[in-house]
C-alpha positions in Angstrom: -72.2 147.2 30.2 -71.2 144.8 27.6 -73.3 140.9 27.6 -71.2 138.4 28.1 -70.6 136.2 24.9 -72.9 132.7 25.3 -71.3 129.7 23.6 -73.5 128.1 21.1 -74.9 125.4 22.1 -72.6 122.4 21.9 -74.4 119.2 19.7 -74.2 115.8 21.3 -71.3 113.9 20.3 -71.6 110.0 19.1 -70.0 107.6 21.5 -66.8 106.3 20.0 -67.9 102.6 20.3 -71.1 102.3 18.6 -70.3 104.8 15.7 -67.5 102.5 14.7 -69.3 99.5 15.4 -72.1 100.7 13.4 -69.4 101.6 10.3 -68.0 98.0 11.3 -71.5 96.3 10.4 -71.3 99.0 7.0 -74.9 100.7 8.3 -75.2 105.3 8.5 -72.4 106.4 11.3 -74.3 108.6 12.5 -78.0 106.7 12.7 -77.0 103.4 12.1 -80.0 102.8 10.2 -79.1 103.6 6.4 -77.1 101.0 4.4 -73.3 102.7 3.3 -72.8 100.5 0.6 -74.7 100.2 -2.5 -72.8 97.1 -3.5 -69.9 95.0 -2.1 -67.6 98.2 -1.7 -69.4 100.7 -3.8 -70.7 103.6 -1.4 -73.6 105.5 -1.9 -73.7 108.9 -1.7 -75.9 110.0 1.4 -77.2 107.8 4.1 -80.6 106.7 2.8 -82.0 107.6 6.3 -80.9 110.2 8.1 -79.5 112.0 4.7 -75.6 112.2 5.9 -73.1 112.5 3.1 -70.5 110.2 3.5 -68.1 112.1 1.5 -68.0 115.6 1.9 -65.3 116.0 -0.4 -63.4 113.7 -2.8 -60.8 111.9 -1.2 -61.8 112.9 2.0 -61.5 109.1 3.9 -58.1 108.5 2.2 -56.1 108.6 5.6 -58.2 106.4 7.2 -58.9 103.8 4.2 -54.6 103.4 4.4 -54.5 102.9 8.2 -57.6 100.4 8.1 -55.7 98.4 4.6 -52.6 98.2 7.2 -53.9 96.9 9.8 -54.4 92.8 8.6 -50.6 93.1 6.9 -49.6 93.5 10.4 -50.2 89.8 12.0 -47.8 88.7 8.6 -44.9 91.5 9.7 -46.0 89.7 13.2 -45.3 86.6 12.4 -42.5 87.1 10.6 -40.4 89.4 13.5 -41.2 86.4 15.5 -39.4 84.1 13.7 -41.8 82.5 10.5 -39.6 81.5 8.1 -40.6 80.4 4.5 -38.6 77.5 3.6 -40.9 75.9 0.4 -43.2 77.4 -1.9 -46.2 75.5 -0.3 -45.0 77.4 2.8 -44.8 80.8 1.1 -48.3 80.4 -0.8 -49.8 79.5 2.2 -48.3 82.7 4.3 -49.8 84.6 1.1 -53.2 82.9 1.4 -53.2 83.8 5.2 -52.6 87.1 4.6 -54.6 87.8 1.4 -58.0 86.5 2.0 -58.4 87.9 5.3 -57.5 91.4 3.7 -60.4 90.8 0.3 -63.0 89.1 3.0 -62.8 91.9 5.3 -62.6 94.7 3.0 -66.2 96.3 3.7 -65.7 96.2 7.2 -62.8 97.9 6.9 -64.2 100.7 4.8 -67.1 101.0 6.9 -64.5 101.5 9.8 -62.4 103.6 7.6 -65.9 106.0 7.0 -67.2 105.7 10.4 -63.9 107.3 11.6 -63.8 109.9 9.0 -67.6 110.6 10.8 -65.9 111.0 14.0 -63.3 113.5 12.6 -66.0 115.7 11.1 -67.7 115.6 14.5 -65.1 116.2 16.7 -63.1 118.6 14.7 -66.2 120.6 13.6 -66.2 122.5 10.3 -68.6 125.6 10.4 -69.6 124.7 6.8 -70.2 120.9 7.2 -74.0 120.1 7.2 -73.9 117.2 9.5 -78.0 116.0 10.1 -79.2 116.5 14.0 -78.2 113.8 16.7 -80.8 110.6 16.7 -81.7 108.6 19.1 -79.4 106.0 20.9 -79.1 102.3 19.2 -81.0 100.0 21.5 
């Protein structure tokens, strides 16, 4: 008689919400307790914490660093389907201004989203040889 085959046992998964808005206020993903950047937008290697490594690989958060960059040039592209037109230089270096210091100011947020997804995709699409660190205790 052969024994039937027993899953293993399947880790909790992070809520959606609070792992990006953890990597929204640039804390840990997964414990929301360890810094993620050093300086302004320099990342540190491991969560100070918890001990996650934020980049498994090189290059690994590229994808979702290009999708978070997008999303503030979309209220320009916005604006201009419906119907801003630039008609003097004051005009178009203010449109730039609206667009460009919302895009620097926000930058670290962004990357924090951009790593707190990448988080998500290592959890949810599981690698075998990904050392993630074991579930913590919900954020009060």
């Amino acid at each position: 008689m052969v024994d039937p085959v027993t899953p293993p046992p399947r880790r909790n998964r992070p809520p959606l919400l609070a792992t990006l808005g953890r990597g929204l206020r640039r804390r840990c993903p997964h414990c929301g307790r360890g810094p993620l950047f050093l300086r302004w937008i320099t990342l540190h290697r491991q969560c100070s914490a918890c001990g996650l490594v934020y980049l498994r690989n090189q290059g690994d958060i590229w994808f979702f660093w290009i999708v978070m960059d997008r999303v503030p040039i979309l209220a320009g592209i916005a604006g201009i389907y419906f119907g801003f037109r630039v008609s003097t230089w004051l005009e178009g270096a203010a449109f730039f201004l609206a667009l460009a210091v919302p895009l620097i100011a926000t930058m670290p947020q962004r990357q924090g989203a951009a790593i707190a997804l990448n988080y998500l995709s290592r959890v949810y699409l599981r690698d075998p040889s990904d050392a993630l660190p074991e579930p913590v205790a919900p954020d009060r």
